[in-house]
Chimera marker file (.cmm) of the C-alpha trace (Angstrom):
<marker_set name="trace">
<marker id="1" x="-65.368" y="-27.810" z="13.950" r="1" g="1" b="0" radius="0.5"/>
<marker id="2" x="-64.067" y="-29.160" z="10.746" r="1" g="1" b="0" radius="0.5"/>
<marker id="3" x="-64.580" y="-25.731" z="8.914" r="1" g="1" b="0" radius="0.5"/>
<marker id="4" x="-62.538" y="-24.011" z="11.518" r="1" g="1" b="0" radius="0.5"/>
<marker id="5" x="-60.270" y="-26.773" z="11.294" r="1" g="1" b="0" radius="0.5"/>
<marker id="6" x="-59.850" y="-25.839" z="7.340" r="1" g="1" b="0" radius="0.5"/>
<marker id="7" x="-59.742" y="-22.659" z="7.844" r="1" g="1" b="0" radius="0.5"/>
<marker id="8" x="-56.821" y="-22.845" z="10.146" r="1" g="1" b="0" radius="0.5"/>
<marker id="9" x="-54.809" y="-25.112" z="8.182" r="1" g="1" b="0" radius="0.5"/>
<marker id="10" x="-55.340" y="-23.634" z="4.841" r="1" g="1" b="0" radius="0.5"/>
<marker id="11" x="-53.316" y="-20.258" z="5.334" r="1" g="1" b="0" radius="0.5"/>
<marker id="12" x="-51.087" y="-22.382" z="7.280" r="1" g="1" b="0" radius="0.5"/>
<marker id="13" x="-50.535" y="-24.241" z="4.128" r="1" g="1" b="0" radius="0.5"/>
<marker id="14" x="-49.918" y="-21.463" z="1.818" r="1" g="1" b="0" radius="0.5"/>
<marker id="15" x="-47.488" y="-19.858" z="3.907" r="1" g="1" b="0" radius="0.5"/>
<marker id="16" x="-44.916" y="-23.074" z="4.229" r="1" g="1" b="0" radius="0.5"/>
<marker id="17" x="-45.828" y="-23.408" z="0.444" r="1" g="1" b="0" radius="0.5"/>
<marker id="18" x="-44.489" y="-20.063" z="-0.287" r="1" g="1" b="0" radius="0.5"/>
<marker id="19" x="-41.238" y="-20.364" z="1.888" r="1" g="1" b="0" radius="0.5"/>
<marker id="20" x="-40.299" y="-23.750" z="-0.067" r="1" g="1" b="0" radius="0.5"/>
<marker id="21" x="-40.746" y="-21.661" z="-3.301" r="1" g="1" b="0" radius="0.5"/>
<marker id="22" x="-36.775" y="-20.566" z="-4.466" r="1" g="1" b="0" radius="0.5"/>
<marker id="23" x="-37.495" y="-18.511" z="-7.462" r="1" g="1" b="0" radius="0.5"/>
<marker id="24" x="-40.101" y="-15.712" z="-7.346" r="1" g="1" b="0" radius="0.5"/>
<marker id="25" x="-40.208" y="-14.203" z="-10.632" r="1" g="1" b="0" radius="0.5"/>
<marker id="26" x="-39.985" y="-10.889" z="-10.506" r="1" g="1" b="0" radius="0.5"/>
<marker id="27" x="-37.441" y="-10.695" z="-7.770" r="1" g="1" b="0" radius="0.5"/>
<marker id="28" x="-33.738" y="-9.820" z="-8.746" r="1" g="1" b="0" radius="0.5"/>
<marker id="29" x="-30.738" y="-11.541" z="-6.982" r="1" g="1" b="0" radius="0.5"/>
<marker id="30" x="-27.302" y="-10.834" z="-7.054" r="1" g="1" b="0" radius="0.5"/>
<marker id="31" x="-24.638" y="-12.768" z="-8.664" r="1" g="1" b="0" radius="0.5"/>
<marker id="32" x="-22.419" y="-14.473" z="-5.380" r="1" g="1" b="0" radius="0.5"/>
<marker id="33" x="-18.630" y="-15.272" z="-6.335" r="1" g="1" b="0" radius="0.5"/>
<marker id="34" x="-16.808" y="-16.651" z="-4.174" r="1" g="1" b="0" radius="0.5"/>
<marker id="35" x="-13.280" y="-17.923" z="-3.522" r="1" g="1" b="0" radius="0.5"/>
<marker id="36" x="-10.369" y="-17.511" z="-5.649" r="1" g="1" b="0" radius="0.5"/>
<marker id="37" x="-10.571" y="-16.161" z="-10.040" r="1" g="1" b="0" radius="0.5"/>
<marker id="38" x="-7.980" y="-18.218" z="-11.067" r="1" g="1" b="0" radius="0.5"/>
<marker id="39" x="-7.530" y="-17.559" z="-14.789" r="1" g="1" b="0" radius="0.5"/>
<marker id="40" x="-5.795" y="-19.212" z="-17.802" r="1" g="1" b="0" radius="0.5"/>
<marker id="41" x="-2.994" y="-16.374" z="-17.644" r="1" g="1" b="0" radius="0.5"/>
<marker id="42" x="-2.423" y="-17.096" z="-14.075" r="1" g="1" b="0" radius="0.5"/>
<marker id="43" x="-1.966" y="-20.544" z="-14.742" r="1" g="1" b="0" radius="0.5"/>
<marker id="44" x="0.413" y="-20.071" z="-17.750" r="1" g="1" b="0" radius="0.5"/>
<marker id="45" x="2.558" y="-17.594" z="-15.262" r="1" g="1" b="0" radius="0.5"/>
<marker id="46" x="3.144" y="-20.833" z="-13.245" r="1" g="1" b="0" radius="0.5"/>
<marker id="47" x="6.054" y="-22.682" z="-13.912" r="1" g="1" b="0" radius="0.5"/>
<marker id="48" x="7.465" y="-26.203" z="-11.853" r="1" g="1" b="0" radius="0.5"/>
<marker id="49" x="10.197" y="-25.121" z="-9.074" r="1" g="1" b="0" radius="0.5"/>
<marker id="50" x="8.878" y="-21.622" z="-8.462" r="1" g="1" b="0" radius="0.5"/>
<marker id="51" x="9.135" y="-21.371" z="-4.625" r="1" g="1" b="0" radius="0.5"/>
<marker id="52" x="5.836" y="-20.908" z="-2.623" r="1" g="1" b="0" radius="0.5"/>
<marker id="53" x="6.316" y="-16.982" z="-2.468" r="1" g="1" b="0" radius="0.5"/>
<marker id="54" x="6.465" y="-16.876" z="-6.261" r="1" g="1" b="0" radius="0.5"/>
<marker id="55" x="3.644" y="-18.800" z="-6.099" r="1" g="1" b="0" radius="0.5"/>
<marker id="56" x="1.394" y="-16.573" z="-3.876" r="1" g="1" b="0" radius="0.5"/>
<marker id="57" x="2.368" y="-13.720" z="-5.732" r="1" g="1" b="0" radius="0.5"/>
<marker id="58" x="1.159" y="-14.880" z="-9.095" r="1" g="1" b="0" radius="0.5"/>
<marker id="59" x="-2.145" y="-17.174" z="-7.723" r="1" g="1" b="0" radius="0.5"/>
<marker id="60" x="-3.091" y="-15.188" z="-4.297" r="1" g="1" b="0" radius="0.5"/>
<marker id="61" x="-3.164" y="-16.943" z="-0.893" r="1" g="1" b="0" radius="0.5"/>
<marker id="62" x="-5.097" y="-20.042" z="-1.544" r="1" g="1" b="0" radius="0.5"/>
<marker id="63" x="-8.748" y="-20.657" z="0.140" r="1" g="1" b="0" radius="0.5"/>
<marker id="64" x="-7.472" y="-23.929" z="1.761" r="1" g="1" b="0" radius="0.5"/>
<marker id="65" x="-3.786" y="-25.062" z="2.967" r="1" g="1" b="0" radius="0.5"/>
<marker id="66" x="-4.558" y="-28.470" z="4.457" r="1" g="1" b="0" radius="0.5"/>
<marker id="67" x="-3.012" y="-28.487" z="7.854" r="1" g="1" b="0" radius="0.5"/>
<marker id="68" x="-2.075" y="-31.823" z="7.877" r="1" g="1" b="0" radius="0.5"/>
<marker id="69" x="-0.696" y="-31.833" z="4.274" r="1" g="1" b="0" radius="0.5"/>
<marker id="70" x="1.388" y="-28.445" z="3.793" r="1" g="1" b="0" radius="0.5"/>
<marker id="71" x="2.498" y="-29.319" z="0.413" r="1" g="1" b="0" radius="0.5"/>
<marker id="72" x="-0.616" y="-29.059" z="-1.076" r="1" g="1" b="0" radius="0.5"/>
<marker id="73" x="-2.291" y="-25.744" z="-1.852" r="1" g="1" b="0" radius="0.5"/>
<marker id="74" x="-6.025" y="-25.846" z="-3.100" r="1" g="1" b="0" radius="0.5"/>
<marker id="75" x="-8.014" y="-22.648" z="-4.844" r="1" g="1" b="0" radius="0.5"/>
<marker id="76" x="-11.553" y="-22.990" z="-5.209" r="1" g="1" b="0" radius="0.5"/>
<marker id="77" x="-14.038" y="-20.813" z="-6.790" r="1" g="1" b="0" radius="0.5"/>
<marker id="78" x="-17.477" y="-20.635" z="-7.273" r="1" g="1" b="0" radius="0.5"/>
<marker id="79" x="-20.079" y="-18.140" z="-9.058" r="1" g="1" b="0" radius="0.5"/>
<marker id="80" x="-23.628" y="-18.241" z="-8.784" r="1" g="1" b="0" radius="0.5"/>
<marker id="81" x="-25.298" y="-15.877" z="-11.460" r="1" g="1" b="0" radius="0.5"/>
<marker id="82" x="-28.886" y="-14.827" z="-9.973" r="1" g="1" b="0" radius="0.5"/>
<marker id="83" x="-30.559" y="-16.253" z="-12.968" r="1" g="1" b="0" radius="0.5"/>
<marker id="84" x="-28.595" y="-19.564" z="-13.994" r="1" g="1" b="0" radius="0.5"/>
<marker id="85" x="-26.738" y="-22.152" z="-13.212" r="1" g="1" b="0" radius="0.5"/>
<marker id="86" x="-23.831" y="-22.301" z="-10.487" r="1" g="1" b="0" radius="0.5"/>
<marker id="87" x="-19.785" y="-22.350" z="-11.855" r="1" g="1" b="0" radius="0.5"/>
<marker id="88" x="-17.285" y="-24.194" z="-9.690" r="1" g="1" b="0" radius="0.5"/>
<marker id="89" x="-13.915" y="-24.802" z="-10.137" r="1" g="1" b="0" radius="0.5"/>
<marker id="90" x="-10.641" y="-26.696" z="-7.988" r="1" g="1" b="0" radius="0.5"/>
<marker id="91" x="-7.157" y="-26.020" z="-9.184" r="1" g="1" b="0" radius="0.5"/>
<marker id="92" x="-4.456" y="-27.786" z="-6.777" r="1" g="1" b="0" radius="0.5"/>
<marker id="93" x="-1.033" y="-26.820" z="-6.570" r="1" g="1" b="0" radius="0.5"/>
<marker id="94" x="1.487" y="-29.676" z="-4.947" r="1" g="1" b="0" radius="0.5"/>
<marker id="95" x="4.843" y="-28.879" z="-3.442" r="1" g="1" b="0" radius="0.5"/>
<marker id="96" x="7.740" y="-30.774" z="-2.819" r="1" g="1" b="0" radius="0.5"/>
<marker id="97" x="9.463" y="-28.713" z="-0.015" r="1" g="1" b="0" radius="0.5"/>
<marker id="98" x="9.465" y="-25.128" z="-1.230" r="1" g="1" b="0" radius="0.5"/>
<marker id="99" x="9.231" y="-25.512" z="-4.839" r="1" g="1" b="0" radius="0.5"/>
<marker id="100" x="6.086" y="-26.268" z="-6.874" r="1" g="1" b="0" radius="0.5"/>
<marker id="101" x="5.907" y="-29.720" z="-8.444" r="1" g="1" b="0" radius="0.5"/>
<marker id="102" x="2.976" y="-29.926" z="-10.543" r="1" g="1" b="0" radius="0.5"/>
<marker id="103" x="-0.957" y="-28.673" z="-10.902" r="1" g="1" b="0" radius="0.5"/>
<marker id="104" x="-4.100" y="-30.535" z="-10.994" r="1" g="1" b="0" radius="0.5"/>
<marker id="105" x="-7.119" y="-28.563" z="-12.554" r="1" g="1" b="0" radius="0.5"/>
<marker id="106" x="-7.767" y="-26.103" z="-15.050" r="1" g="1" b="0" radius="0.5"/>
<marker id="107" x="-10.480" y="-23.075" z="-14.562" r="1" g="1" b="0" radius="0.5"/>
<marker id="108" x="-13.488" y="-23.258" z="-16.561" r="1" g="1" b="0" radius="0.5"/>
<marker id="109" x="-14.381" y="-20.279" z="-18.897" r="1" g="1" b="0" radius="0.5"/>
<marker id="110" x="-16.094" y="-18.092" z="-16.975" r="1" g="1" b="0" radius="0.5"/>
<marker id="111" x="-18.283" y="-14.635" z="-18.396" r="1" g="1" b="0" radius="0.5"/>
<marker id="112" x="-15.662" y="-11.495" z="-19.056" r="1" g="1" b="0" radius="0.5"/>
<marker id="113" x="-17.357" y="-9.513" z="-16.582" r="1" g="1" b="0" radius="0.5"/>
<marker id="114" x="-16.769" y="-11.981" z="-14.108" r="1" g="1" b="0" radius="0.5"/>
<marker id="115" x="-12.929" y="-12.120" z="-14.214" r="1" g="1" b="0" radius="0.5"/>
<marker id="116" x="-12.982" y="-8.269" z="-15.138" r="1" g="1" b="0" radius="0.5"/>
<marker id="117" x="-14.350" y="-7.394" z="-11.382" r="1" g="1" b="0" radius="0.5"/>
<marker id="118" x="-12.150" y="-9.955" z="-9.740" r="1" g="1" b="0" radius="0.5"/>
<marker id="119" x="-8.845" y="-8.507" z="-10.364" r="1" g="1" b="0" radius="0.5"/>
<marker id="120" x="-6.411" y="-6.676" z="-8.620" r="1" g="1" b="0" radius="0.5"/>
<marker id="121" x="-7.249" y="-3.104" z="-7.604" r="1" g="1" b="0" radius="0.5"/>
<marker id="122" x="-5.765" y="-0.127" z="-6.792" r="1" g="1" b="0" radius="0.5"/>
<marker id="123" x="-7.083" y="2.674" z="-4.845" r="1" g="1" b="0" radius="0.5"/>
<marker id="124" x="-5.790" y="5.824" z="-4.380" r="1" g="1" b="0" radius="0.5"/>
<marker id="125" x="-5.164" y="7.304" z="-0.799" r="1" g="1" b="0" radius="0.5"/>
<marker id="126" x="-4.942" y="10.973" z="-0.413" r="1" g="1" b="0" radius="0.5"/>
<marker id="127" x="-4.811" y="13.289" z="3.098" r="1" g="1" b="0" radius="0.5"/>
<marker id="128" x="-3.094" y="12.460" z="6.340" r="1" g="1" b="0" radius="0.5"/>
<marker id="129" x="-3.223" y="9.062" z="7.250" r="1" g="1" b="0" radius="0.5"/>
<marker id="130" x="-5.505" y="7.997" z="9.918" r="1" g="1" b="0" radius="0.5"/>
<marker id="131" x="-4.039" y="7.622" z="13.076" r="1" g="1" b="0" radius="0.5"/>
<marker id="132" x="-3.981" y="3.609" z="14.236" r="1" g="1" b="0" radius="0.5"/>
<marker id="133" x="-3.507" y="4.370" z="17.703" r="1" g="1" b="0" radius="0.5"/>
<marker id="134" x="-5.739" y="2.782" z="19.863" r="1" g="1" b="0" radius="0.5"/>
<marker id="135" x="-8.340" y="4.544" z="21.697" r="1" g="1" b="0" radius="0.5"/>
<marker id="136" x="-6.140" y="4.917" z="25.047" r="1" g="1" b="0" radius="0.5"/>
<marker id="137" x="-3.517" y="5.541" z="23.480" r="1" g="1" b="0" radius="0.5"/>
<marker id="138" x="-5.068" y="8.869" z="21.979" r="1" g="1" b="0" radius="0.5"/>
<marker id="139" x="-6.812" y="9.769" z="25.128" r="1" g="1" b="0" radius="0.5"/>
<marker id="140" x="-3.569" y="9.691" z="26.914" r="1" g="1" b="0" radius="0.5"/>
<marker id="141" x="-1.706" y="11.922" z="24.137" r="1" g="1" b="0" radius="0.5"/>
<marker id="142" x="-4.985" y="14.325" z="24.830" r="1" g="1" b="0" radius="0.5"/>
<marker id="143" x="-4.500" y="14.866" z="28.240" r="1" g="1" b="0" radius="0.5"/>
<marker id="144" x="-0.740" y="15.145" z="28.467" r="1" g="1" b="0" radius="0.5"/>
<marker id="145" x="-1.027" y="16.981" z="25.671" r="1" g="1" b="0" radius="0.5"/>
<marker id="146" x="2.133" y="19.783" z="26.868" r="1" g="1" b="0" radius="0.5"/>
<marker id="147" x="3.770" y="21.543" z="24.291" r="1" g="1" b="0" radius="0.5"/>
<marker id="148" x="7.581" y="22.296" z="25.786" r="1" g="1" b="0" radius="0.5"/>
<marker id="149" x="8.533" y="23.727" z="22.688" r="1" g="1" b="0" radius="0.5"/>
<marker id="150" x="11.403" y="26.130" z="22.499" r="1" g="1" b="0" radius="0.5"/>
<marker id="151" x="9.285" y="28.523" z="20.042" r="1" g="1" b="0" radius="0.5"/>
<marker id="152" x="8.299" y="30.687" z="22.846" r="1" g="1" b="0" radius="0.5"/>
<marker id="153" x="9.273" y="33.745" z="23.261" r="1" g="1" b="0" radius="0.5"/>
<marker id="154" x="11.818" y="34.611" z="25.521" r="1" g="1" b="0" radius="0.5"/>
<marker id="155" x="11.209" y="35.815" z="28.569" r="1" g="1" b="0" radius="0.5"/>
<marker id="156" x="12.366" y="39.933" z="29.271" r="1" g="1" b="0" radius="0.5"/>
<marker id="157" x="15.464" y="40.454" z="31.175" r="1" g="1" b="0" radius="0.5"/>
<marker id="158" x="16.085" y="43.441" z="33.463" r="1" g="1" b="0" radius="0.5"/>
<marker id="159" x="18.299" y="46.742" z="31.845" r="1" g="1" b="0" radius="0.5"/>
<marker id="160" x="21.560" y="46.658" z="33.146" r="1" g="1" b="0" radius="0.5"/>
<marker id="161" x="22.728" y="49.100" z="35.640" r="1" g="1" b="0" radius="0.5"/>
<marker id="162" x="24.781" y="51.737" z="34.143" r="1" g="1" b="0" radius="0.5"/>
<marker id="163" x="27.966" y="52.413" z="36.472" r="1" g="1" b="0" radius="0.5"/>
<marker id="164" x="29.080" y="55.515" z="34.825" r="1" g="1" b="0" radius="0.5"/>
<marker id="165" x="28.776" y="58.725" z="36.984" r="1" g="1" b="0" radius="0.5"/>
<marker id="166" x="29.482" y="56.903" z="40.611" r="1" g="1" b="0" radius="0.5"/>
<link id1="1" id2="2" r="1" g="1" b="0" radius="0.2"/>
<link id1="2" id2="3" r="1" g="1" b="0" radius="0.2"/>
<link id1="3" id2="4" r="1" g="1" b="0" radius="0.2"/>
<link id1="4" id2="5" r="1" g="1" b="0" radius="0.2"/>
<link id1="5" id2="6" r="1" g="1" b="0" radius="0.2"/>
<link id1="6" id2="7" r="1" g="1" b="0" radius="0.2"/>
<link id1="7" id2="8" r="1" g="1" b="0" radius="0.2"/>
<link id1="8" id2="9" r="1" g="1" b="0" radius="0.2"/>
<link id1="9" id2="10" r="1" g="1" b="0" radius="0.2"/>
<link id1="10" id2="11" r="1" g="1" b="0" radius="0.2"/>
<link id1="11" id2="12" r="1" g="1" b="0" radius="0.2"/>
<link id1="12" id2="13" r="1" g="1" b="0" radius="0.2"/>
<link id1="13" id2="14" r="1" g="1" b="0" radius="0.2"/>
<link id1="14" id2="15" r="1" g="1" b="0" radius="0.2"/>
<link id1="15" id2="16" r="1" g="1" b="0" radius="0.2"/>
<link id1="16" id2="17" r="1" g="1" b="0" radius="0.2"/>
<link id1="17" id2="18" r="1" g="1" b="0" radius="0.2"/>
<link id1="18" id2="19" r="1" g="1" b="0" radius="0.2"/>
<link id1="19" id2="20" r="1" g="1" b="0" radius="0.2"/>
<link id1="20" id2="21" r="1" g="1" b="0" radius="0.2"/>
<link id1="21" id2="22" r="1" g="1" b="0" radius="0.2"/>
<link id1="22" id2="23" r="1" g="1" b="0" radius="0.2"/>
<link id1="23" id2="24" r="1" g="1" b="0" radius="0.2"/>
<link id1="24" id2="25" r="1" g="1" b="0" radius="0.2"/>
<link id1="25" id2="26" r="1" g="1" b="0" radius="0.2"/>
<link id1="26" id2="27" r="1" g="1" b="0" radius="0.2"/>
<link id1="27" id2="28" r="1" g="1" b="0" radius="0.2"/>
<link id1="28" id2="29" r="1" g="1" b="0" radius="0.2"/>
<link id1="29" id2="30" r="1" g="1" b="0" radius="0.2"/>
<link id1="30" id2="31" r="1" g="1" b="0" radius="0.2"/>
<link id1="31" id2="32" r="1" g="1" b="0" radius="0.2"/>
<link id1="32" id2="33" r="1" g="1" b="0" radius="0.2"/>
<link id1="33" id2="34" r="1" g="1" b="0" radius="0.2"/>
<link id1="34" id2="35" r="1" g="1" b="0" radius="0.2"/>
<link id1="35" id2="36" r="1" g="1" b="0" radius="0.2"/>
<link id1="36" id2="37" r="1" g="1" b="0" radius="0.2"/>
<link id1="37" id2="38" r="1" g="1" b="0" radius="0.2"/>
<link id1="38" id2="39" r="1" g="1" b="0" radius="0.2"/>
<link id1="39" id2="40" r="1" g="1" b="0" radius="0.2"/>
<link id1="40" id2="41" r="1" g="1" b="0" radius="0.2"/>
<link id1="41" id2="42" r="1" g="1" b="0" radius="0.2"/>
<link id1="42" id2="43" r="1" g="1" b="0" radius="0.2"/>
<link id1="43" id2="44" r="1" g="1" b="0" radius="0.2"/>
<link id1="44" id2="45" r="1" g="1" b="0" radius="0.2"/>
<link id1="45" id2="46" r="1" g="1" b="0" radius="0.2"/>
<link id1="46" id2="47" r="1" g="1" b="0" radius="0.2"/>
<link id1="47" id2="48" r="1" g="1" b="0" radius="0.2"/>
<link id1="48" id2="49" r="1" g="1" b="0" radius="0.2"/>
<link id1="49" id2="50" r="1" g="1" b="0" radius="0.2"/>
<link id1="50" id2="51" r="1" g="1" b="0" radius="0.2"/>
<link id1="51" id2="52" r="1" g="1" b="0" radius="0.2"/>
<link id1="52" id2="53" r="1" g="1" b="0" radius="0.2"/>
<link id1="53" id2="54" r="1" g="1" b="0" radius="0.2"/>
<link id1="54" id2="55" r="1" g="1" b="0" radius="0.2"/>
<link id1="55" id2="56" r="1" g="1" b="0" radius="0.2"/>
<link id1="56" id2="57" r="1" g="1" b="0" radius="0.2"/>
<link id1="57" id2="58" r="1" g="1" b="0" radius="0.2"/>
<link id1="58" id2="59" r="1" g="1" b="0" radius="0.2"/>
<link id1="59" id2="60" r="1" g="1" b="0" radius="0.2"/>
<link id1="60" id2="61" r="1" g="1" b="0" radius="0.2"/>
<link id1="61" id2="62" r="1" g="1" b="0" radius="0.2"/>
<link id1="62" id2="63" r="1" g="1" b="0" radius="0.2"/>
<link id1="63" id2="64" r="1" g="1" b="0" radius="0.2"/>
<link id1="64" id2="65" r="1" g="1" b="0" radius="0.2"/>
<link id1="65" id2="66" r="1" g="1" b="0" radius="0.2"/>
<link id1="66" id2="67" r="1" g="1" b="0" radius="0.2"/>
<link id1="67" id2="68" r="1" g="1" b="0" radius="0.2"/>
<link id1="68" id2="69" r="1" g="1" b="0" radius="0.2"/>
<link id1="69" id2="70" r="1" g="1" b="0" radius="0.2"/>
<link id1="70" id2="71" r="1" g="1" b="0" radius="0.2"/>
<link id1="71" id2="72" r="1" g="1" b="0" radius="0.2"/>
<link id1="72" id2="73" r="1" g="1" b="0" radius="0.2"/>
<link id1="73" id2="74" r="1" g="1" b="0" radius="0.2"/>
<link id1="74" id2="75" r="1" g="1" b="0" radius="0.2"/>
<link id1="75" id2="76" r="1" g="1" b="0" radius="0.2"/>
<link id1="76" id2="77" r="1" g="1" b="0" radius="0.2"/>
<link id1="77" id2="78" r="1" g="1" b="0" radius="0.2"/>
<link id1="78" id2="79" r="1" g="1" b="0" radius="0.2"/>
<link id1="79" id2="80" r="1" g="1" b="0" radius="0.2"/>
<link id1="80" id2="81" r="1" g="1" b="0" radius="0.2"/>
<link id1="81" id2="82" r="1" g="1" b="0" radius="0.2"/>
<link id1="82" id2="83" r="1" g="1" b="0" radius="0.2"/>
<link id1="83" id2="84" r="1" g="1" b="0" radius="0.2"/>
<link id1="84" id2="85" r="1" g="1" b="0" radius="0.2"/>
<link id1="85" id2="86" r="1" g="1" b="0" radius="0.2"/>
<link id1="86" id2="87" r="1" g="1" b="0" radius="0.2"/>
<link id1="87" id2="88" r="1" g="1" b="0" radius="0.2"/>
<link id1="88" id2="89" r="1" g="1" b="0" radius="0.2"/>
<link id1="89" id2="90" r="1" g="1" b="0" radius="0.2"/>
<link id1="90" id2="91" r="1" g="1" b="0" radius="0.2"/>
<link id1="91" id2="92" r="1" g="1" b="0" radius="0.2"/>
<link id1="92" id2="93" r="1" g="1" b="0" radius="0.2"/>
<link id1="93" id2="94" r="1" g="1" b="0" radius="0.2"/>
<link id1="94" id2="95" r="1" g="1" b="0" radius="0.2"/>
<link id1="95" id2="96" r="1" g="1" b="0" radius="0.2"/>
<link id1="96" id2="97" r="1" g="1" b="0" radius="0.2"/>
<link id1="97" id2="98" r="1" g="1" b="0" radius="0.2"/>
<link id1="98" id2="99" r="1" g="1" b="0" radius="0.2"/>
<link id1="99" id2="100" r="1" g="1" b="0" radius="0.2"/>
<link id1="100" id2="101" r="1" g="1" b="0" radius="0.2"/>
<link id1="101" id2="102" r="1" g="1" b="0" radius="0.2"/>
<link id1="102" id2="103" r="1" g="1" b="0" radius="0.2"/>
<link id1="103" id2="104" r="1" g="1" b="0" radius="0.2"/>
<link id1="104" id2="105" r="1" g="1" b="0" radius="0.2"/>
<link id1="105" id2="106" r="1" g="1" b="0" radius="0.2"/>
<link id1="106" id2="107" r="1" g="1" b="0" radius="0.2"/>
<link id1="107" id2="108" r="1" g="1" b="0" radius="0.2"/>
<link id1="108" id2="109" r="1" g="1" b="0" radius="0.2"/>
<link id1="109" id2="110" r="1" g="1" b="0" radius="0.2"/>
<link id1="110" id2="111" r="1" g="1" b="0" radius="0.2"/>
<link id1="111" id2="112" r="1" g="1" b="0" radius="0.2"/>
<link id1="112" id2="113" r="1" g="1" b="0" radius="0.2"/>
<link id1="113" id2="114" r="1" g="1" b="0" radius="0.2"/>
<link id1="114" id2="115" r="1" g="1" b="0" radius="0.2"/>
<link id1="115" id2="116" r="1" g="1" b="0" radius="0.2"/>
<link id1="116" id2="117" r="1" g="1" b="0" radius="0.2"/>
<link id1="117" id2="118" r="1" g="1" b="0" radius="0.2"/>
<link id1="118" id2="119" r="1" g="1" b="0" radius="0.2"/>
<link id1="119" id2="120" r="1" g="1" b="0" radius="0.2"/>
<link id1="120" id2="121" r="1" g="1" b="0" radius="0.2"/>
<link id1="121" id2="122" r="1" g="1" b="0" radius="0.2"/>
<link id1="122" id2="123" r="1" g="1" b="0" radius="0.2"/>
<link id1="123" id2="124" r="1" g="1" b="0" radius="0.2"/>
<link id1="124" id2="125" r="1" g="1" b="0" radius="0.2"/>
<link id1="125" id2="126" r="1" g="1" b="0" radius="0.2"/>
<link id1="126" id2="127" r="1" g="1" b="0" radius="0.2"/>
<link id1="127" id2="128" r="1" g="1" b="0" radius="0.2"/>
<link id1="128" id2="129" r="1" g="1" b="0" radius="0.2"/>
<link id1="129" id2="130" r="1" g="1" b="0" radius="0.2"/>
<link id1="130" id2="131" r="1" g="1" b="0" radius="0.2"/>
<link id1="131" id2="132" r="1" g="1" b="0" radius="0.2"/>
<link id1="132" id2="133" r="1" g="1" b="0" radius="0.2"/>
<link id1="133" id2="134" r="1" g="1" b="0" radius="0.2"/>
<link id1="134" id2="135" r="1" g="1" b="0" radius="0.2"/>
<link id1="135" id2="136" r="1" g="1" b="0" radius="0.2"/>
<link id1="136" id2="137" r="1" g="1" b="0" radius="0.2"/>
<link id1="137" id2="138" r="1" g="1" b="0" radius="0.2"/>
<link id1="138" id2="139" r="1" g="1" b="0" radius="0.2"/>
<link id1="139" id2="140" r="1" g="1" b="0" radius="0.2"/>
<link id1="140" id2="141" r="1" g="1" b="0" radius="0.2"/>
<link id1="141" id2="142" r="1" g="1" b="0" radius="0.2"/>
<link id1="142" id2="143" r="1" g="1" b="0" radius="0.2"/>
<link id1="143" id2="144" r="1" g="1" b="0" radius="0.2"/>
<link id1="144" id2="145" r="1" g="1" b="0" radius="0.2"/>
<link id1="145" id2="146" r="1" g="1" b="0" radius="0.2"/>
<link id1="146" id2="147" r="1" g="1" b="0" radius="0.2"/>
<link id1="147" id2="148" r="1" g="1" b="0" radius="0.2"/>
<link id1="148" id2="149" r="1" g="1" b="0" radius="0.2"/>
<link id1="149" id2="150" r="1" g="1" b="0" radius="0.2"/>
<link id1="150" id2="151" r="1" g="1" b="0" radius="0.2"/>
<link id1="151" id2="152" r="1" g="1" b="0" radius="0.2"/>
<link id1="152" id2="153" r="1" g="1" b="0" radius="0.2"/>
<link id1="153" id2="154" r="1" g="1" b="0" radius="0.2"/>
<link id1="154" id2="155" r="1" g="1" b="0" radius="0.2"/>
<link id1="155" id2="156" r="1" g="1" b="0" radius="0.2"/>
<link id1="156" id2="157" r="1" g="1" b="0" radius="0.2"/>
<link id1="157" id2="158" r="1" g="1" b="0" radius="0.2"/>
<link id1="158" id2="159" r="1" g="1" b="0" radius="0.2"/>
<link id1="159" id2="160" r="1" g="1" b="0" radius="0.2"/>
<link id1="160" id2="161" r="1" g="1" b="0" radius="0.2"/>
<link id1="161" id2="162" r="1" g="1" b="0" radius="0.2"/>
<link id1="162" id2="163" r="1" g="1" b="0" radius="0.2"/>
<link id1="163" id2="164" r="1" g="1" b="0" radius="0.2"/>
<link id1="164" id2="165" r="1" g="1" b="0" radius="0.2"/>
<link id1="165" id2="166" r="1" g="1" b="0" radius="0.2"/>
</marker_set>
């Protein structure tokens, strides 16, 4: 009974052994970044009394607006490079009102090709635009689908009676 016992238990024992294990070797991961790049240049761009819009438009929308504190905007970011150590960062922007007062924080430095894949981007669009109907909506349009355009041709009229010769 005890062999079966240890033979049970052993496996058993590997297998939770091997879930608790977080680096394989071998195995790539992926670098995770999350929340908001915010970069020395962005920070310079900020100056006290620019008005929240300003603000958004240089920074981003911030990852948290408190709800019970709307004068204070906080961006946080975080990168986790599959092989190293984690990168976090706060930077907290307080208003008074509309305008900015002041900024608590500064972003770490952070690898080039980090900040180089986190900018803006622009992509361009080309064809017809896809139509943002809703699915009813184009269902409907397909069956009344009636064309009562005036390119048709027109219809023939009868010749005229001639009243010469009576």
């Amino acid at each position: 009974m005890t062999v079966r016992r240890l033979l049970f238990s052993l496996p058993v024992a590997l297998l939770l052994a091997a879930c608790s294990v977080d680096r394989i070797p071998g195995v790539y991961r992926i670098d995770i970044q999350q929340g908001n790049v915010v970069t020395r240049e962005k920070l310079d761009q900020l100056k006290p009394g620019m008005t929240r819009q300003q603000v958004r438009f240089v920074m981003g929308t911030p990852m948290i607006i408190d709800t019970f504190r709307q004068d204070r905007w906080d961006y946080y970011f975080s990168f986790q490079p599959g092989r190293g150590e984690r990168v976090s960062h706060l930077v907290t922007l307080f208003f008074d009102g509309d305008l900015l007062q002041r900024i608590e924080g500064s972003p770490p430095e952070l690898p080039p090709d980090v900040v180089a894949t986190s900018g803006p981007r622009t992509i361009a669009v080309t064809g017809d635009a896809p139509d943002s109907r809703g699915m009813l909506d184009r269902a409907w349009d397909s069956i009344t689908d009636w064309d009562f355009s005036s390119d048709d041709e027109p219809l023939p009229t009868a010749p005229a009676k001639s009243t010469e010769g009576t």
